[in-house]
C-alpha positions as protocol buffer text, in pm:
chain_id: "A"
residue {
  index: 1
  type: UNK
  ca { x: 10760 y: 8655 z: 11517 }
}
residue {
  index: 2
  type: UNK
  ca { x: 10835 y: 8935 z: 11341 }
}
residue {
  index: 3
  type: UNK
  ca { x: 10718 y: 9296 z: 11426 }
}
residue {
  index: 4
  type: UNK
  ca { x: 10601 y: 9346 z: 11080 }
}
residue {
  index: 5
  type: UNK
  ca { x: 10302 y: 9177 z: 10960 }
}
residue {
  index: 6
  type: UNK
  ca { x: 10322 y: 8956 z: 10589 }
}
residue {
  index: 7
  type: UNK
  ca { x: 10004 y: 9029 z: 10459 }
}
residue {
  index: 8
  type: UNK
  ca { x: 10039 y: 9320 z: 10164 }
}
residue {
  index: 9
  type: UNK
  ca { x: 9703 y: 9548 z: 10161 }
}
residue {
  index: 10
  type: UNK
  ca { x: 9689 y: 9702 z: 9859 }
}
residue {
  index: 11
  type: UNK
  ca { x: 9574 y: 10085 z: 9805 }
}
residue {
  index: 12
  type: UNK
  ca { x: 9147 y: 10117 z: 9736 }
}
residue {
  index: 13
  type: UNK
  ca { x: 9026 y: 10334 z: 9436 }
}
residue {
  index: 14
  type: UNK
  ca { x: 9049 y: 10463 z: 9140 }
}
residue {
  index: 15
  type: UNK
  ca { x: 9421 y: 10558 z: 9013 }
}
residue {
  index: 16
  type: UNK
  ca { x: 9318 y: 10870 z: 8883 }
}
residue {
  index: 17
  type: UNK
  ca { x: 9078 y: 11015 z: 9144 }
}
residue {
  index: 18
  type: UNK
  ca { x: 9152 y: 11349 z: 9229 }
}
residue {
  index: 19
  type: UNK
  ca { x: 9140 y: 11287 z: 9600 }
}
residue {
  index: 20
  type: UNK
  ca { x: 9393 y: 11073 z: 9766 }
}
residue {
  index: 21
  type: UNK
  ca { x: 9378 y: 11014 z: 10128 }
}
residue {
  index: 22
  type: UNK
  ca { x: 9710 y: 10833 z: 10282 }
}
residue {
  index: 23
  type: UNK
  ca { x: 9705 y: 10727 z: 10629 }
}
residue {
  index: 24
  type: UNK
  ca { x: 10008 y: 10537 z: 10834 }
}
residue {
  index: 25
  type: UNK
  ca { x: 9940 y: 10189 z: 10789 }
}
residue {
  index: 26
  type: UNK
  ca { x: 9674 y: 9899 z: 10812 }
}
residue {
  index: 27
  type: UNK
  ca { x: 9491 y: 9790 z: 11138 }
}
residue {
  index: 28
  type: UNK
  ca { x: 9411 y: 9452 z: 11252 }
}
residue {
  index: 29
  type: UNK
  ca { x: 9069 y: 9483 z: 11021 }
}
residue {
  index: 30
  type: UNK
  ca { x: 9256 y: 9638 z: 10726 }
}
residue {
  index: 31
  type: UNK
  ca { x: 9420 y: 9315 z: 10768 }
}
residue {
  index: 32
  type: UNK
  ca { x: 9198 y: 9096 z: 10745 }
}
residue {
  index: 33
  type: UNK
  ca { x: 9024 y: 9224 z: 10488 }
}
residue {
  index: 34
  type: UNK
  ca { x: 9318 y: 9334 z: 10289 }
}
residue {
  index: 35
  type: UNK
  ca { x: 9139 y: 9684 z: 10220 }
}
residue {
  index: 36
  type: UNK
  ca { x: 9243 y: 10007 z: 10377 }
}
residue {
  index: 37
  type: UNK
  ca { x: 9014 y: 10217 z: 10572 }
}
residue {
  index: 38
  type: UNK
  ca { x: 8767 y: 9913 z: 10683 }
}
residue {
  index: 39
  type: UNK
  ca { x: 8784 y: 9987 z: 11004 }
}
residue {
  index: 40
  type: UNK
  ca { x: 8644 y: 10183 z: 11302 }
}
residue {
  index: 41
  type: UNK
  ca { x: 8854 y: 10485 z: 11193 }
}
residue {
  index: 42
  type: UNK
  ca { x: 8761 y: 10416 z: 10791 }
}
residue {
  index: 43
  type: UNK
  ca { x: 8414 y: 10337 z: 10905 }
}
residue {
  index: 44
  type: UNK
  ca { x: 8431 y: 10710 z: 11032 }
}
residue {
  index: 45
  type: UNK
  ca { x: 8636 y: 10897 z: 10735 }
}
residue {
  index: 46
  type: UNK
  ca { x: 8390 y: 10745 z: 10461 }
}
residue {
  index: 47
  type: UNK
  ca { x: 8050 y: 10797 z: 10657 }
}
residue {
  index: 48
  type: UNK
  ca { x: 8190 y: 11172 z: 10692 }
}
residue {
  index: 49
  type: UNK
  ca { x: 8266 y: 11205 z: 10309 }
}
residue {
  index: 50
  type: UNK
  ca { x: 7952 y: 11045 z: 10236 }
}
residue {
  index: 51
  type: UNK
  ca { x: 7758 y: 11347 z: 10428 }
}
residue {
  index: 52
  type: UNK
  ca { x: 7946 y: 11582 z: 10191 }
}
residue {
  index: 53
  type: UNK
  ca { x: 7840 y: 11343 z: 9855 }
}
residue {
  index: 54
  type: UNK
  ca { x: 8178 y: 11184 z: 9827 }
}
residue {
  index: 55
  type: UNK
  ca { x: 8169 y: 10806 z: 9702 }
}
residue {
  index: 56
  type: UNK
  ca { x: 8484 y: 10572 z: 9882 }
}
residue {
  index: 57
  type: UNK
  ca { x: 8439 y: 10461 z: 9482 }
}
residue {
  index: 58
  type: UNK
  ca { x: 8571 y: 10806 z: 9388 }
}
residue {
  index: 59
  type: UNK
  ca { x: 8871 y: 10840 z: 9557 }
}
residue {
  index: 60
  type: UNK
  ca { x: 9216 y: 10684 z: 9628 }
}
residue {
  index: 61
  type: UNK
  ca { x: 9303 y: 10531 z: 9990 }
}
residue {
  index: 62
  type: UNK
  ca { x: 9628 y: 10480 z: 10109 }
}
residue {
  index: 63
  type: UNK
  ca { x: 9875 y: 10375 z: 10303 }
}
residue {
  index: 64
  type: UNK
  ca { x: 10219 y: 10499 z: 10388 }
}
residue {
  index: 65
  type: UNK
  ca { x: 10312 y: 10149 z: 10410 }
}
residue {
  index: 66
  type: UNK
  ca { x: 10109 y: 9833 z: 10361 }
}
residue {
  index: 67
  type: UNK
  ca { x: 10203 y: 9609 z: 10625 }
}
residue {
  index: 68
  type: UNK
  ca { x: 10063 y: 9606 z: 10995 }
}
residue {
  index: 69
  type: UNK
  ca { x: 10316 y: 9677 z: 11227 }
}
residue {
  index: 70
  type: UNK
  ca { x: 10316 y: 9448 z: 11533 }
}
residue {
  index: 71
  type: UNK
  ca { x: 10087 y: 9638 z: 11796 }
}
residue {
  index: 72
  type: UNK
  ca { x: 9998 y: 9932 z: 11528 }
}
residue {
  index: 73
  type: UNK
  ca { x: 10316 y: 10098 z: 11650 }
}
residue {
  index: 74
  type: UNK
  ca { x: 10385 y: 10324 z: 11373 }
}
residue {
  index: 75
  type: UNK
  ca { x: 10751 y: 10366 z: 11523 }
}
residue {
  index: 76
  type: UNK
  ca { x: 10799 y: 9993 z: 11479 }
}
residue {
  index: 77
  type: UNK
  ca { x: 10834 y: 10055 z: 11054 }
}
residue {
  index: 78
  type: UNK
  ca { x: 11067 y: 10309 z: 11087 }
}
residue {
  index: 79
  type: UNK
  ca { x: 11365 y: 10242 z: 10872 }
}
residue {
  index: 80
  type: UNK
  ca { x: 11200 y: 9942 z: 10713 }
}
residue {
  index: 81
  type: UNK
  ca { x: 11217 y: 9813 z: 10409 }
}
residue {
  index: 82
  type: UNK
  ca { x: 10844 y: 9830 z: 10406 }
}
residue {
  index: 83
  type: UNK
  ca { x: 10793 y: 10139 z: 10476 }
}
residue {
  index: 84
  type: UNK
  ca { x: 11049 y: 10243 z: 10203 }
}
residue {
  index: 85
  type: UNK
  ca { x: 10865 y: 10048 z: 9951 }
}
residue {
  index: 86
  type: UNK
  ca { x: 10496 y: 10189 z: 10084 }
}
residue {
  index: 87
  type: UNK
  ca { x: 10650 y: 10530 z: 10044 }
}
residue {
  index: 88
  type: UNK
  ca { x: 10825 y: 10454 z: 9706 }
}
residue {
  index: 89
  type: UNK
  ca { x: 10462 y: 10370 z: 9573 }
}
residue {
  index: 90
  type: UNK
  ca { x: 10281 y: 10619 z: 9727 }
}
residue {
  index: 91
  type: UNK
  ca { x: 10563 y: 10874 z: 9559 }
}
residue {
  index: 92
  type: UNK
  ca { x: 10491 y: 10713 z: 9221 }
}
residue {
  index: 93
  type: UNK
  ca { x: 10124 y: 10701 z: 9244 }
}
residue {
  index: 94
  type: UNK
  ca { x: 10109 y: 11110 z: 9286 }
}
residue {
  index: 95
  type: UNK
  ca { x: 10347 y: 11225 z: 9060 }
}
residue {
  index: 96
  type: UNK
  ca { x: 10179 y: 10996 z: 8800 }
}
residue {
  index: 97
  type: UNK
  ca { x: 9874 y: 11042 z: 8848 }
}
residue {
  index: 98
  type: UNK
  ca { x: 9847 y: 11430 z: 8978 }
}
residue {
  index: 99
  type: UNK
  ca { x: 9560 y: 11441 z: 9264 }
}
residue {
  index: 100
  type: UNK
  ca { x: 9418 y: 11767 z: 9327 }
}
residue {
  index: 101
  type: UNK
  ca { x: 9385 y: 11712 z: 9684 }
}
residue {
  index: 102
  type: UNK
  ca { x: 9604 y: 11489 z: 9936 }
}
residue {
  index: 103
  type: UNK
  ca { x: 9496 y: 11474 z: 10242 }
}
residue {
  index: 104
  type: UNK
  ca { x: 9753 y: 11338 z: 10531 }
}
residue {
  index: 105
  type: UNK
  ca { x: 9528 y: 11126 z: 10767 }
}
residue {
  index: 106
  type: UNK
  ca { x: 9807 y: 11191 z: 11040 }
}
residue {
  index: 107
  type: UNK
  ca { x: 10140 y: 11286 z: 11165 }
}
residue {
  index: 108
  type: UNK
  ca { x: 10348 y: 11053 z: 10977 }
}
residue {
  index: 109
  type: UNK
  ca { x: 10135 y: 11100 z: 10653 }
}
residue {
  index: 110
  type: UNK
  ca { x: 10174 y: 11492 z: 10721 }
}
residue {
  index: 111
  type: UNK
  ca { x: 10551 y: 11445 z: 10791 }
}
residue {
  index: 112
  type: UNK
  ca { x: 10592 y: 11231 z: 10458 }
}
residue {
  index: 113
  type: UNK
  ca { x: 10427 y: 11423 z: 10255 }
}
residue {
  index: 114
  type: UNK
  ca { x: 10547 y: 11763 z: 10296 }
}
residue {
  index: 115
  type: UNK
  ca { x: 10866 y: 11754 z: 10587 }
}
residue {
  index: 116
  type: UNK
  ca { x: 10593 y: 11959 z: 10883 }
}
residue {
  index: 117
  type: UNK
  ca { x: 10647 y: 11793 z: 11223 }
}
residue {
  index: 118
  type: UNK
  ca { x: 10426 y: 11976 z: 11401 }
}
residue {
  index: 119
  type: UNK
  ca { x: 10158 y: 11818 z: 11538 }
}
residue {
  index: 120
  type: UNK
  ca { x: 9883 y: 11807 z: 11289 }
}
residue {
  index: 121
  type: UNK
  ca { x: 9598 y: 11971 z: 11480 }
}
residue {
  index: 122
  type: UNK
  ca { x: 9825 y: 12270 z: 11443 }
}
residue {
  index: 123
  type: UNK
  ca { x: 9820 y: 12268 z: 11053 }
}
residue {
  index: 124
  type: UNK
  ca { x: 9437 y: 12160 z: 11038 }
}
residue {
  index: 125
  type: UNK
  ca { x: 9269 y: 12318 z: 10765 }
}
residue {
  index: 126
  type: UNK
  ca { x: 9628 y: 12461 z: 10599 }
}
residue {
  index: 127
  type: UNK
  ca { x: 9710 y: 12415 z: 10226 }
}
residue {
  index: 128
  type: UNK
  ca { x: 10059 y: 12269 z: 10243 }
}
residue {
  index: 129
  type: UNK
  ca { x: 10250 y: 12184 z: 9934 }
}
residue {
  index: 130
  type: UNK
  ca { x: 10371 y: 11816 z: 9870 }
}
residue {
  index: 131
  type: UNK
  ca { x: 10726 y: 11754 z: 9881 }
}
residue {
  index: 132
  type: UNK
  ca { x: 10719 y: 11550 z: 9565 }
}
């Protein structure tokens, strides 16, 4: 069995929304629905942008890569070739399509995105630039 699931799950929203949320990668529900942010934790990021009148319809969900790993074990895509193609896309999707906002739904997402390691409680609320 391989520690990487098979099953692709394709990014949610419109291509040119000006908000684009990335996370890591899909859970077991993301899965099995093969939409991103379906789960307890999505459940919880679009019921809190719905209290500030932002539609799921209205933005762009992401992944950094968009293939379970085995146990969601983040550490367990490191060096893949799915990650590298998740992160090729993602790389392609902003600088074609210019978001205003992108909002790293994590470490890794923060770490991608614009090279902080820091924990990400410690940049929380910071305007950081993209590295792309």
């Amino acid at each position: 069995m391989s520690a990487i699931g098979n099953i692709y799950v394709p990014n949610d929203g419109p291509n040119d929304a000006r908000i684009l949320f990335v996370g890591e990668s899909p859970g077991e529900e993301e899965e099995k629905q093969r939409k991103p942010f379906v789960g307890t934790s999505g459940d919880l990021l679009i019921q809190t942008l719905g209290r500030y009148g932002v539609d799921r319809r209205n933005v762009k969900l992401s992944n950094l890569c968009h293939y379970r790993p085995q146990g969601n074990k983040f550490e367990v895509l490191l060096g893949s070739a799915q990650l590298q193609s998740g992160i090729d896309e993602l790389r392609t999707q902003i600088l074609t399509h210019r978001p205003t906002v992108i909002a790293a739904l994590g470490g890794n997402p923060l770490y991608y995105l614009t090279g902080k390691s820091k924990k990400i409680t410690f940049w929380r609320g910071s305007i950081l630039p993209c590295i792309w």
